[in-house]
C-alpha positions in Angstrom: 0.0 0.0 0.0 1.6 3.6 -1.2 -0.1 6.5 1.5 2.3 8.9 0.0 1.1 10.7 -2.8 -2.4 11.7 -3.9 -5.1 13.8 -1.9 -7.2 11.7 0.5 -10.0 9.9 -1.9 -7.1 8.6 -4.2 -5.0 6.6 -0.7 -8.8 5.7 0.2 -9.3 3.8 -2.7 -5.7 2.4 -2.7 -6.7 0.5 0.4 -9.8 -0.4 -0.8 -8.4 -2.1 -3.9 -5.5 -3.8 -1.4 -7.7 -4.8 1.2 -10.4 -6.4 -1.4 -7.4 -8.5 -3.0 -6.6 -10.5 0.5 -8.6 -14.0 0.7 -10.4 -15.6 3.2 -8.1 -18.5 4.9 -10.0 -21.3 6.6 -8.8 -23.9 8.5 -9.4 -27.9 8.8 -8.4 -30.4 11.2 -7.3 -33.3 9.5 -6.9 -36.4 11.0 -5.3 -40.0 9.6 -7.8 -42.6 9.3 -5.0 -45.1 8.7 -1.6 -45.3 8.9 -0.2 -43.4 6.0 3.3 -44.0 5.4 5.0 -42.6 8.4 1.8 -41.0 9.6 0.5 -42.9 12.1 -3.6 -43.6 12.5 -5.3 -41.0 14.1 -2.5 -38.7 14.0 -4.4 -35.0 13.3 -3.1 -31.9 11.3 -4.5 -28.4 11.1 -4.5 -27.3 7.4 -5.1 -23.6 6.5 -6.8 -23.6 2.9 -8.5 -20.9 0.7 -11.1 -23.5 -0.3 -14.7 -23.6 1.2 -15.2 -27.2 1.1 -12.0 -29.3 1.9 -7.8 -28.5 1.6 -6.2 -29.1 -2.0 -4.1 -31.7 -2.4 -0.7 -28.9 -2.0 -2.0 -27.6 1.4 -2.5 -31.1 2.7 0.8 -32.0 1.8 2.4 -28.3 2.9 0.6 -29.8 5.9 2.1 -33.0 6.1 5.8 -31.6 5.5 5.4 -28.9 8.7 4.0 -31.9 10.5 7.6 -33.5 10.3 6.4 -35.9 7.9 8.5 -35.2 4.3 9.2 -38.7 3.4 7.9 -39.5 -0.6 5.7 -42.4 0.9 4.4 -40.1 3.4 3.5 -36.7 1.2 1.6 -39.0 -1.1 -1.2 -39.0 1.2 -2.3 -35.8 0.5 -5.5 -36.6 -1.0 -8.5 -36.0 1.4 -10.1 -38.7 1.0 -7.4 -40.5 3.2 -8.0 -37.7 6.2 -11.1 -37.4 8.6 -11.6 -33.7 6.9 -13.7 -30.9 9.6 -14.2 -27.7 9.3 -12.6 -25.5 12.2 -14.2 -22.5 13.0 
């Protein structure tokens, strides 16, 4: 954001168009249903994802790596349908 130069309207509607560019993050809890790889059953994650409905694939699997987990075998898991998927918050 750039406060300056311009007269007032022109920095208002600066931060307007900034602040209208920044998404939504929700965040799911995540938790194994089996033993993936390394990942033992019932071991949870929190993903942060900018999708409504479930994490992609690459957030689940940013997921898995912060998680400690970033063995191959491991980071191939990241399809949701492996995870208990809910909605926090």
């Amino acid at each position: 954001m750039n406060f300056s130069t311009g007269n007032g309207k022109d920095r208002q509607v600066r931060i307007i168009n900034s602040l209208t560019k920044i998404k939504s993050t929700r965040a799911f809890k995540l938790t194994a249903k089996r033993t993936l790889g390394k990942i033992p059953k019932g071991f949870v994650i929190q993903v942060p994802s900018q999708s409504l409905s479930a994490p992609t694939a690459l957030e689940v699997e940013k997921a898995i790596i912060r998680a400690g987990f970033d063995d191959s075998l491991s980071r191939g898991y990241q399809a949701s349908g492996n995870w208990i998927v809910e909605k926090l918050g």
